[in-house]
mmCIF file of the N, C-alpha and C atoms, coordinates in Angstrom:
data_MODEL
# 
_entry.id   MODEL 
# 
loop_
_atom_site.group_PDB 
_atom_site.id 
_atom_site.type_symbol 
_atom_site.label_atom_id 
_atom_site.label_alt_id 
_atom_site.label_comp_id 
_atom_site.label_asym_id 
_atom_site.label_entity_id 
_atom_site.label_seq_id 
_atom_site.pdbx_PDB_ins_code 
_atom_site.Cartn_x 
_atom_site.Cartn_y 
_atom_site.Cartn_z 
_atom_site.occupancy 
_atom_site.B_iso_or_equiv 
_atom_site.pdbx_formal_charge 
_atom_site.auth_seq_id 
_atom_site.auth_comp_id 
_atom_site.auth_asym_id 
_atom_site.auth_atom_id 
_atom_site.pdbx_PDB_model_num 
ATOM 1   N N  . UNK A 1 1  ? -25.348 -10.331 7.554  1.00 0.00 ? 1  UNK A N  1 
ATOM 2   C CA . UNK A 1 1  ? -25.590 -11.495 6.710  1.00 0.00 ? 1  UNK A CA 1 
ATOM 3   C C  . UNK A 1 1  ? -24.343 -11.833 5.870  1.00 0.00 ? 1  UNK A C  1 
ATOM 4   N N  . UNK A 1 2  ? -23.828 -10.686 5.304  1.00 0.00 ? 2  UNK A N  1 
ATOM 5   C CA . UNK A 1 2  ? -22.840 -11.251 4.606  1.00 0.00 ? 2  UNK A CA 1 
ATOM 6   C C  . UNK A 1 2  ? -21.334 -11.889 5.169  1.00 0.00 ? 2  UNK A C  1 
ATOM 7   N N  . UNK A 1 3  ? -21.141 -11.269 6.352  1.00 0.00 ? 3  UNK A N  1 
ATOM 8   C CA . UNK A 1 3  ? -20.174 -11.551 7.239  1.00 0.00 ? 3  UNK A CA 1 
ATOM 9   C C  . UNK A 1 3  ? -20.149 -13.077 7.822  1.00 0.00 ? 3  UNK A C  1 
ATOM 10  N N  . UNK A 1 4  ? -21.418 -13.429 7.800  1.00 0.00 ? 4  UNK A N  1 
ATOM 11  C CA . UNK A 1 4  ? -21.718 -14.969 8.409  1.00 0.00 ? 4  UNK A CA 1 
ATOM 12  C C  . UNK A 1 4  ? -21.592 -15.940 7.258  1.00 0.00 ? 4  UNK A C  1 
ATOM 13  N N  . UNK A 1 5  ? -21.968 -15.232 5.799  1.00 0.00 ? 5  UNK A N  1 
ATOM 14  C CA . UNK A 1 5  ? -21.264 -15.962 4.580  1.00 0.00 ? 5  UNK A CA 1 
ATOM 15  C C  . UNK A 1 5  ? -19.711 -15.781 4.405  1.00 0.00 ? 5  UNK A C  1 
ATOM 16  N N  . UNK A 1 6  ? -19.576 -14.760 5.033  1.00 0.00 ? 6  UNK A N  1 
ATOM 17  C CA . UNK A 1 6  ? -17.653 -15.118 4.631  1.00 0.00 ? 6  UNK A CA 1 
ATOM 18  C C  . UNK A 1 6  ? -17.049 -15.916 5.843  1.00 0.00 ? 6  UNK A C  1 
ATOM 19  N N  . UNK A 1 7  ? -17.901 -15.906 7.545  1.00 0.00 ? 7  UNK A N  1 
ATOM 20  C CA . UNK A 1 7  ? -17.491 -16.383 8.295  1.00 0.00 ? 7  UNK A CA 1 
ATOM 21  C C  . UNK A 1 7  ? -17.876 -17.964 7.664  1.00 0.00 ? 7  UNK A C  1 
ATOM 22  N N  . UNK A 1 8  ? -18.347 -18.600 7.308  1.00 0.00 ? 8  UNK A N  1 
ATOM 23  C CA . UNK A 1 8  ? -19.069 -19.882 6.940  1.00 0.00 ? 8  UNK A CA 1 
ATOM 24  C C  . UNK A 1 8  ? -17.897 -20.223 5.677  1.00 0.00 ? 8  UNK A C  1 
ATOM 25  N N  . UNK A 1 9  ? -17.660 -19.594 4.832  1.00 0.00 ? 9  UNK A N  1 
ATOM 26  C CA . UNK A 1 9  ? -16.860 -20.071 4.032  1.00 0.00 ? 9  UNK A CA 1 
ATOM 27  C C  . UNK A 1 9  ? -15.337 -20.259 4.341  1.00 0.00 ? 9  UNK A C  1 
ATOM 28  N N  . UNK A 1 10 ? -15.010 -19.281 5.592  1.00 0.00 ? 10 UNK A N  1 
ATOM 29  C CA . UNK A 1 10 ? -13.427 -19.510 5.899  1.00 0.00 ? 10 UNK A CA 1 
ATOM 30  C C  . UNK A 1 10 ? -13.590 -20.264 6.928  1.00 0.00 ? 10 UNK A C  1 
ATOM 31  N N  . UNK A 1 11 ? -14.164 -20.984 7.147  1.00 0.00 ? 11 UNK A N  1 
ATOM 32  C CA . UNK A 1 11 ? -14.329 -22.410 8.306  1.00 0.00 ? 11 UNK A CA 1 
ATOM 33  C C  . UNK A 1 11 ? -14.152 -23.382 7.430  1.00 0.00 ? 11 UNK A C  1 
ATOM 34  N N  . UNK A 1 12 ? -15.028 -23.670 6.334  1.00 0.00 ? 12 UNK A N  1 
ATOM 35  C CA . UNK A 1 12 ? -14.919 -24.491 5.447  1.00 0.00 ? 12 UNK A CA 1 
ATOM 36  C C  . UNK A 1 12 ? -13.683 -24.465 4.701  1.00 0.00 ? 12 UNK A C  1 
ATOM 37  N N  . UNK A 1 13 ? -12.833 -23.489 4.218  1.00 0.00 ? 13 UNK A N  1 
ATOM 38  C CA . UNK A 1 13 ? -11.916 -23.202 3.583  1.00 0.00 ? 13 UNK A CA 1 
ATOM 39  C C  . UNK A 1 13 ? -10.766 -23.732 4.315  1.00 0.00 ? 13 UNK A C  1 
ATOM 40  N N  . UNK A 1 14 ? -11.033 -23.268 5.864  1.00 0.00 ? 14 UNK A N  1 
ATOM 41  C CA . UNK A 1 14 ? -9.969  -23.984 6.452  1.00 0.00 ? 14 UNK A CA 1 
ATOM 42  C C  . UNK A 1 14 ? -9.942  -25.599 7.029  1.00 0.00 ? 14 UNK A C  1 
ATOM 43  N N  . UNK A 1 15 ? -11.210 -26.199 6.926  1.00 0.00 ? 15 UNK A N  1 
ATOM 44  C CA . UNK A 1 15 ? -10.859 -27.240 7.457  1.00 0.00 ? 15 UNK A CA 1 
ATOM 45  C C  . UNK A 1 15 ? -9.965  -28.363 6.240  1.00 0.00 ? 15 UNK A C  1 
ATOM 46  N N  . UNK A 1 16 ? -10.577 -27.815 4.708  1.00 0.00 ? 16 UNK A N  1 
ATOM 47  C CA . UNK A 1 16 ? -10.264 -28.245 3.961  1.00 0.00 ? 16 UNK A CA 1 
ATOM 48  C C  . UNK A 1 16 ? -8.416  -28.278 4.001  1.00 0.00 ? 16 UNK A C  1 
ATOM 49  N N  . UNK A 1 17 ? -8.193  -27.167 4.150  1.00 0.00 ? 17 UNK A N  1 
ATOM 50  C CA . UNK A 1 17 ? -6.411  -26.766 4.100  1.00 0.00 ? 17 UNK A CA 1 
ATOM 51  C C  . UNK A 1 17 ? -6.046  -27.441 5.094  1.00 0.00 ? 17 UNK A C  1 
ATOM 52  N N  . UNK A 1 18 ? -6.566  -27.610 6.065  1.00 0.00 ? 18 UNK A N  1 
ATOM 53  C CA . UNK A 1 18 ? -6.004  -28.003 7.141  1.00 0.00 ? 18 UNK A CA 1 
ATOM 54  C C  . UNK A 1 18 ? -5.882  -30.240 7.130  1.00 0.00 ? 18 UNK A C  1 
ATOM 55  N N  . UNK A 1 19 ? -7.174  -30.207 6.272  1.00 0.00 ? 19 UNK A N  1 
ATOM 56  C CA . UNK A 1 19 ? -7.291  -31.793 6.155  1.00 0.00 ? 19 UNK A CA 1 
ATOM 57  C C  . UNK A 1 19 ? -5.918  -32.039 5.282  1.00 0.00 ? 19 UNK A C  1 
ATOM 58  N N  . UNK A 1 20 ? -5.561  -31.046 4.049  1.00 0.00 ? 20 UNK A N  1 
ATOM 59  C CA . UNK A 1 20 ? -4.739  -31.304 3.259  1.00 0.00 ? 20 UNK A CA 1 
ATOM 60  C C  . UNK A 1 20 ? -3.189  -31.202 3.992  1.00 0.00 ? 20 UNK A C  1 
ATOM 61  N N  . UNK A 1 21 ? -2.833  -30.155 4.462  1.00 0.00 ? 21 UNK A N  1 
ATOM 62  C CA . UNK A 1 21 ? -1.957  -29.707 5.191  1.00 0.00 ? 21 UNK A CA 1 
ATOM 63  C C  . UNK A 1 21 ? -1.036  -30.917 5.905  1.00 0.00 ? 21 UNK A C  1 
ATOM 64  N N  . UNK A 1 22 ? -2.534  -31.221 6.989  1.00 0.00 ? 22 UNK A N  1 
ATOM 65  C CA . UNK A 1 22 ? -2.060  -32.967 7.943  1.00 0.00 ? 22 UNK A CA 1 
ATOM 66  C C  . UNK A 1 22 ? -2.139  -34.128 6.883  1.00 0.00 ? 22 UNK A C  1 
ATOM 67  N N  . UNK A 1 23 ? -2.291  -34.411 5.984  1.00 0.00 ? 23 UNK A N  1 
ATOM 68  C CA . UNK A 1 23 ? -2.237  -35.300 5.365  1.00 0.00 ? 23 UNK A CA 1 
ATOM 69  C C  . UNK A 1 23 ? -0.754  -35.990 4.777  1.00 0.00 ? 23 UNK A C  1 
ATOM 70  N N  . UNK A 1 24 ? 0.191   -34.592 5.084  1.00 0.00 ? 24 UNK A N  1 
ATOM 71  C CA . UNK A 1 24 ? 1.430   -34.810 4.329  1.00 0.00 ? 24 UNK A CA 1 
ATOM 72  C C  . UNK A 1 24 ? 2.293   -35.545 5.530  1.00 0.00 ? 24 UNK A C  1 
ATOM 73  N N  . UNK A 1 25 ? 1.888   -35.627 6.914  1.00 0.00 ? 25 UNK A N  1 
ATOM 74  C CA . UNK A 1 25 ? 2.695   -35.572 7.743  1.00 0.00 ? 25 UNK A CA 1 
ATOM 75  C C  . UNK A 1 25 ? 2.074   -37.635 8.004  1.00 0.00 ? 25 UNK A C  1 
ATOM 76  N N  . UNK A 1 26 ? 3.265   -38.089 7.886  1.00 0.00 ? 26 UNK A N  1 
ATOM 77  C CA . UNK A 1 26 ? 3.272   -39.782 8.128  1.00 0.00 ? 26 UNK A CA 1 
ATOM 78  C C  . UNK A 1 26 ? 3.119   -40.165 9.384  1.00 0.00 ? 26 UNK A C  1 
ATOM 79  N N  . UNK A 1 27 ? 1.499   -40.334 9.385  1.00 0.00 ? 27 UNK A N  1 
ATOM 80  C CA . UNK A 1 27 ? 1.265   -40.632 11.138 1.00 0.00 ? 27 UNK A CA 1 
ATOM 81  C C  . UNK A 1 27 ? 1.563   -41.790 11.638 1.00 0.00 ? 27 UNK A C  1 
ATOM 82  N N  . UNK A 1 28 ? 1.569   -42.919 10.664 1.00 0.00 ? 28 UNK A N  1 
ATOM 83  C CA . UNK A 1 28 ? 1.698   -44.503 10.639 1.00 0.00 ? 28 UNK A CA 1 
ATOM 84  C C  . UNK A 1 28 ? 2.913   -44.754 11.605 1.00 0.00 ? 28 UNK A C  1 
ATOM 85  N N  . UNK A 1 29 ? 3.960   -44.008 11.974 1.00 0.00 ? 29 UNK A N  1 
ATOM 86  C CA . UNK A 1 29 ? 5.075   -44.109 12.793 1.00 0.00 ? 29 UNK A CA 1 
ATOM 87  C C  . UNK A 1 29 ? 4.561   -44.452 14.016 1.00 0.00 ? 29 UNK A C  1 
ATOM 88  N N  . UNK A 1 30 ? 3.602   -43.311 14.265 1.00 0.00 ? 30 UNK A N  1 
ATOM 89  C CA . UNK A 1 30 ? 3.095   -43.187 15.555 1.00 0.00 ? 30 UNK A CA 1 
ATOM 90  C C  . UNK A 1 30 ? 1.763   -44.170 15.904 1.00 0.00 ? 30 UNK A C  1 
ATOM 91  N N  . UNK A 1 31 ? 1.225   -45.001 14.995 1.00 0.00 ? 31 UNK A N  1 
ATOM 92  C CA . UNK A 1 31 ? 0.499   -45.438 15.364 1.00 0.00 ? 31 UNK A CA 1 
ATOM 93  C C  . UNK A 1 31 ? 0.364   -47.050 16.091 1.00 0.00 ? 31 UNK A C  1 
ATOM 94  N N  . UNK A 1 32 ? 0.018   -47.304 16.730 1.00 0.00 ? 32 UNK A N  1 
ATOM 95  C CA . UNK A 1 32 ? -0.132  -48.464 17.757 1.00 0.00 ? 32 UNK A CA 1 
ATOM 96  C C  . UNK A 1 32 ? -1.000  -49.817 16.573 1.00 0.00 ? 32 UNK A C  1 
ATOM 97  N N  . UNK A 1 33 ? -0.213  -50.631 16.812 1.00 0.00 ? 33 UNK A N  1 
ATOM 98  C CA . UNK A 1 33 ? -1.365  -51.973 16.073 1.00 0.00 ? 33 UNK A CA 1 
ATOM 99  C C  . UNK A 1 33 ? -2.999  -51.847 16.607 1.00 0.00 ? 33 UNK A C  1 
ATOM 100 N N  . UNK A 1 34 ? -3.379  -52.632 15.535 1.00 0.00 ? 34 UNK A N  1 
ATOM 101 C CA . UNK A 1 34 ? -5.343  -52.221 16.348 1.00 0.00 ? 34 UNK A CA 1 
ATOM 102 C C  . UNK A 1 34 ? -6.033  -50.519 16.717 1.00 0.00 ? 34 UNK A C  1 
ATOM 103 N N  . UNK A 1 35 ? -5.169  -49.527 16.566 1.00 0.00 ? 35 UNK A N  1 
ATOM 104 C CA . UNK A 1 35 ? -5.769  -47.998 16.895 1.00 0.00 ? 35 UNK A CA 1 
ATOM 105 C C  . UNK A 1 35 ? -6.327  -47.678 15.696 1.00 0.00 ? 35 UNK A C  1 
ATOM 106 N N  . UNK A 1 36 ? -6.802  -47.785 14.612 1.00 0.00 ? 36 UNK A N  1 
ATOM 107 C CA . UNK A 1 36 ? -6.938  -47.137 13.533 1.00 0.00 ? 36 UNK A CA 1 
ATOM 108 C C  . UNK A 1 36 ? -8.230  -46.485 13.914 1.00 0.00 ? 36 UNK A C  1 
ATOM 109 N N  . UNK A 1 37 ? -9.071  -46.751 14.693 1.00 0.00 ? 37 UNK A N  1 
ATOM 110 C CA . UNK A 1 37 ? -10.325 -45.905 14.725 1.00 0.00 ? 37 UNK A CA 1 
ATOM 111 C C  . UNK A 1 37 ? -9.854  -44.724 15.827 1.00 0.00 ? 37 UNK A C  1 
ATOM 112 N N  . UNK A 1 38 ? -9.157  -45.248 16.832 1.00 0.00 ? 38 UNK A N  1 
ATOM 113 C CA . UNK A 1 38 ? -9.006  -44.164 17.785 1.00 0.00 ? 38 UNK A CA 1 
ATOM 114 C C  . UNK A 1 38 ? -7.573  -43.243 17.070 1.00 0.00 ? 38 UNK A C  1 
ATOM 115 N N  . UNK A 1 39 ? -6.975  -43.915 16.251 1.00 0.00 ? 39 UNK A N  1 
ATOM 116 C CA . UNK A 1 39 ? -6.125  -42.746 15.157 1.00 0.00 ? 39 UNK A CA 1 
ATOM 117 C C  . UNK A 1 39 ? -7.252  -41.768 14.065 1.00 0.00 ? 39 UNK A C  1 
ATOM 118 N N  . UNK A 1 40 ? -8.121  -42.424 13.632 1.00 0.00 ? 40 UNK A N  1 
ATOM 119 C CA . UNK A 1 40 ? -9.194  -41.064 12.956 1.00 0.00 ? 40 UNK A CA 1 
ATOM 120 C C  . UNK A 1 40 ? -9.993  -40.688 13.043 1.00 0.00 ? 40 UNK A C  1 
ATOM 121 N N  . UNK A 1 41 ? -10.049 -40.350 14.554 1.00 0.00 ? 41 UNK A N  1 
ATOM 122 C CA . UNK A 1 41 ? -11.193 -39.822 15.032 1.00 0.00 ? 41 UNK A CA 1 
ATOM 123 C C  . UNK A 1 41 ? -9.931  -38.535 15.889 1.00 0.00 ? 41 UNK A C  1 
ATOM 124 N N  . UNK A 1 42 ? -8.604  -39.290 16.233 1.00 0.00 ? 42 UNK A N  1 
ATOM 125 C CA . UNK A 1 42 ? -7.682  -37.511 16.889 1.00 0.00 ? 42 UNK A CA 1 
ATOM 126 C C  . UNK A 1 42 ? -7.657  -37.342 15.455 1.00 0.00 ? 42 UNK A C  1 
ATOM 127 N N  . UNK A 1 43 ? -7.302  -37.692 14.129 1.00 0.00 ? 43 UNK A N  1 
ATOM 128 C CA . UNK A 1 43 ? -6.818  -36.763 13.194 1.00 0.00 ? 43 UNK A CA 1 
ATOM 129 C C  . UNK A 1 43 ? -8.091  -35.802 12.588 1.00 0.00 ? 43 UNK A C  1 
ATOM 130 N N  . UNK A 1 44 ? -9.041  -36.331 12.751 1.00 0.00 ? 44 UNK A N  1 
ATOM 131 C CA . UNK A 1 44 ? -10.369 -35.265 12.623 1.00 0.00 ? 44 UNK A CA 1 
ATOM 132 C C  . UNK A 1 44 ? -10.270 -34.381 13.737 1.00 0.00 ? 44 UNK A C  1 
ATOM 133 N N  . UNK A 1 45 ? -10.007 -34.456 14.855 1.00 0.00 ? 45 UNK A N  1 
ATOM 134 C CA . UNK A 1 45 ? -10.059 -33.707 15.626 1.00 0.00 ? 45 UNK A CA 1 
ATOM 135 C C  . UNK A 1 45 ? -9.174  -32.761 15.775 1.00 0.00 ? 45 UNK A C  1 
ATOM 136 N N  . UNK A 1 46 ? -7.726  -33.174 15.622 1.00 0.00 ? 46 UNK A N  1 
ATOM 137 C CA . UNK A 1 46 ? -6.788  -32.533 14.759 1.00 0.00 ? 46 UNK A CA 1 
ATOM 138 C C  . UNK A 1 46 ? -7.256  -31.446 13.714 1.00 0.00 ? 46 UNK A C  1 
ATOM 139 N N  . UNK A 1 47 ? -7.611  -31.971 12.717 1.00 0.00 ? 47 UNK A N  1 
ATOM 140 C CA . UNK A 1 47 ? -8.391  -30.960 11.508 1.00 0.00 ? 47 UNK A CA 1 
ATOM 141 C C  . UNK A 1 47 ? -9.007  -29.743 11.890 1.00 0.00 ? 47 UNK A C  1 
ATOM 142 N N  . UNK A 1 48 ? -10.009 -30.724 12.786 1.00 0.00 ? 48 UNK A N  1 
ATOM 143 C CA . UNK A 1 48 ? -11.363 -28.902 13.488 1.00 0.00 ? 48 UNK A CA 1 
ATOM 144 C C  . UNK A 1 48 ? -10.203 -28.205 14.126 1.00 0.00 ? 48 UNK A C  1 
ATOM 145 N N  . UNK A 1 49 ? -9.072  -28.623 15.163 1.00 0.00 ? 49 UNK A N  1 
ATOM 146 C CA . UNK A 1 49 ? -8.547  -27.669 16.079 1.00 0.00 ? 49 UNK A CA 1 
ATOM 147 C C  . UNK A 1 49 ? -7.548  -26.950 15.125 1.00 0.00 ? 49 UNK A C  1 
ATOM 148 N N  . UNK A 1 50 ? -7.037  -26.839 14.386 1.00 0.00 ? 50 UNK A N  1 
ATOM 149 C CA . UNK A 1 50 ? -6.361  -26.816 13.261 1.00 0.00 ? 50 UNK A CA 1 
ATOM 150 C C  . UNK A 1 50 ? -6.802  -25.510 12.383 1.00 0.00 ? 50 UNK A C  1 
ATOM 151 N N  . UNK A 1 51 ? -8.200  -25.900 11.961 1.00 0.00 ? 51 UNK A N  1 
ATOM 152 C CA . UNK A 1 51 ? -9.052  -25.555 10.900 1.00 0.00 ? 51 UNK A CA 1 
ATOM 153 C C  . UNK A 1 51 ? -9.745  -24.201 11.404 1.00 0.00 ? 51 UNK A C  1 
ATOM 154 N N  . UNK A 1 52 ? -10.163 -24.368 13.263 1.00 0.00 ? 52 UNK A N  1 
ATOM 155 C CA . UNK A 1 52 ? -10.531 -23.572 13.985 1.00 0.00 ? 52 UNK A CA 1 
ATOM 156 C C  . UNK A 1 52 ? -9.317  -22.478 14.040 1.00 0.00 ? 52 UNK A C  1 
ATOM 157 N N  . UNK A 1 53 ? -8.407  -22.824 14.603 1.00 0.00 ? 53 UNK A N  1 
ATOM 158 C CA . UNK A 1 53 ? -7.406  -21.712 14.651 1.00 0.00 ? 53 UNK A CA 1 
ATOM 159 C C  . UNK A 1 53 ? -6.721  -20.807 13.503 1.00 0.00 ? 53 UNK A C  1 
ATOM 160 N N  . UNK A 1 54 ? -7.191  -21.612 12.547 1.00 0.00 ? 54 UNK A N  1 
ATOM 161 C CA . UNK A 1 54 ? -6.597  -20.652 11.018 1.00 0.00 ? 54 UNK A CA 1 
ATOM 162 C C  . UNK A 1 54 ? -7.974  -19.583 10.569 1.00 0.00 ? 54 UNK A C  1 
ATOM 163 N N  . UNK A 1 55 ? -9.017  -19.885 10.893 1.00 0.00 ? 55 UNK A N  1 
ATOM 164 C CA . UNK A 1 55 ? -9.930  -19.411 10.718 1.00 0.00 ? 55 UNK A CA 1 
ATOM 165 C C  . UNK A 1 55 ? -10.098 -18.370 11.533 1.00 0.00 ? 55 UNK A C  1 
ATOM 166 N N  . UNK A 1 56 ? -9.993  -18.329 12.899 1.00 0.00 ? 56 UNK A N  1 
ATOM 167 C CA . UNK A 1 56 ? -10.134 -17.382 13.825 1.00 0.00 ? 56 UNK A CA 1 
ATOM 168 C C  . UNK A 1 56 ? -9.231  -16.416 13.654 1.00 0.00 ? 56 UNK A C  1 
ATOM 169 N N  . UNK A 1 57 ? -7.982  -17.097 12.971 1.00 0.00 ? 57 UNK A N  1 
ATOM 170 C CA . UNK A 1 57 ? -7.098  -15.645 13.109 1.00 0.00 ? 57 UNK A CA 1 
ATOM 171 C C  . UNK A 1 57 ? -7.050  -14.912 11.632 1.00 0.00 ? 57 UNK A C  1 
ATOM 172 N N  . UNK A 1 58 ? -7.835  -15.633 10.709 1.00 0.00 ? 58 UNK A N  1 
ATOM 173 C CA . UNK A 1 58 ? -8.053  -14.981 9.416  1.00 0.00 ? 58 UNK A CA 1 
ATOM 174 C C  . UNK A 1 58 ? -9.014  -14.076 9.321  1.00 0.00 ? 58 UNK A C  1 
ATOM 175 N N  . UNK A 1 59 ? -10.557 -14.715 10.470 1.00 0.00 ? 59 UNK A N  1 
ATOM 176 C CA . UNK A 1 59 ? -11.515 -13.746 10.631 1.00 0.00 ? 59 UNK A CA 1 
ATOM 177 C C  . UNK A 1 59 ? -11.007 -12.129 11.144 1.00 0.00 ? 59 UNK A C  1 
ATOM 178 N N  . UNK A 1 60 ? -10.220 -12.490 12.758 1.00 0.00 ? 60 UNK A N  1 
ATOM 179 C CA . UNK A 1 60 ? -9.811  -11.406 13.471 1.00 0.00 ? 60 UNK A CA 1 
ATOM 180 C C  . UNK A 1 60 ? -8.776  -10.486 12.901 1.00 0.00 ? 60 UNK A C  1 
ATOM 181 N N  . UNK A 1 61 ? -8.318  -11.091 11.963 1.00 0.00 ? 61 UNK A N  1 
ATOM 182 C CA . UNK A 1 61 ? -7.239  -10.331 10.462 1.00 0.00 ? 61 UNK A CA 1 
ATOM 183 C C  . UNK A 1 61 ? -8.169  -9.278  9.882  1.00 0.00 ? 61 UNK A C  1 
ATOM 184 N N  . UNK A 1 62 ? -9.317  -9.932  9.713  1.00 0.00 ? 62 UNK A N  1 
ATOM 185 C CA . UNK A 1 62 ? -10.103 -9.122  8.639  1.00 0.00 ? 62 UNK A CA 1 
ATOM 186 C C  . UNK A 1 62 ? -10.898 -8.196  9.027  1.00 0.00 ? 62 UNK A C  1 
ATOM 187 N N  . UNK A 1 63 ? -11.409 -8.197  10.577 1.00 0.00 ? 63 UNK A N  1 
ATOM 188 C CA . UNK A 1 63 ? -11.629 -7.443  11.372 1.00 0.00 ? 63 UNK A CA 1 
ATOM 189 C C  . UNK A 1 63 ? -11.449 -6.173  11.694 1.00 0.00 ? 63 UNK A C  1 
ATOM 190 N N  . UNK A 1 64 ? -9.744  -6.542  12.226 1.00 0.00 ? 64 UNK A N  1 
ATOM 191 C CA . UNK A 1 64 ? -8.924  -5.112  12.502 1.00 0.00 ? 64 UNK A CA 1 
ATOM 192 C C  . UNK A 1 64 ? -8.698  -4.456  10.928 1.00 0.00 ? 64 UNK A C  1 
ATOM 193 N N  . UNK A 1 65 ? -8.259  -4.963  9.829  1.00 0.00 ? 65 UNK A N  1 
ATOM 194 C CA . UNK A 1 65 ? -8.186  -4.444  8.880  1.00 0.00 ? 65 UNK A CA 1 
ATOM 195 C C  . UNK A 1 65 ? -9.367  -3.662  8.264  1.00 0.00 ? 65 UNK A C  1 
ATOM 196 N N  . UNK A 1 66 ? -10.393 -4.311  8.150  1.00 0.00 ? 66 UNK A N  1 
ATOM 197 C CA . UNK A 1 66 ? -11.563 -3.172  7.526  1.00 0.00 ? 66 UNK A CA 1 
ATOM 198 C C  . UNK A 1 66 ? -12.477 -2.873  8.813  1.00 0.00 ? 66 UNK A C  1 
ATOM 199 N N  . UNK A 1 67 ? -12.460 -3.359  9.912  1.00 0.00 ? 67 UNK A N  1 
ATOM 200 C CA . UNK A 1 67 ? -12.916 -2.708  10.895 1.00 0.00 ? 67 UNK A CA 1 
ATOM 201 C C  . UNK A 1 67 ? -11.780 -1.470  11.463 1.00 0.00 ? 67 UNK A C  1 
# 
């Protein structure tokens, strides 16, 4: 139980860092006239894949360490 509360909070923890993280980076270069929906719907998607991978390797950190 408690493991699924720390797994639940470092998902959340990371998508947050990760929303902040991409936020700094000026996508507007790259973006096409008229895309703005199909631009934030990759930068959400961006986020989860992002958010997913900081998380997985923070979980599997914490793992080997107190496992």
């Amino acid at each position: 139980m408690v493991y699924s509360i720390i797994k639940l909070v470092t998902y959340i923890g990371s998508v947050m860092v990760s929303f902040y993280a991409l936020s700094c980076i000026d996508f507007a270069r790259f973006l096409k006239k008229n895309k703005a929906r199909e631009f934030n719907t990759l930068f959400i998607l961006m986020c989860f894949a992002l958010a997913y991978l900081v998380a997985s390797f923070i979980l599997e950190f914490m793992t080997i360490r107190i496992g």
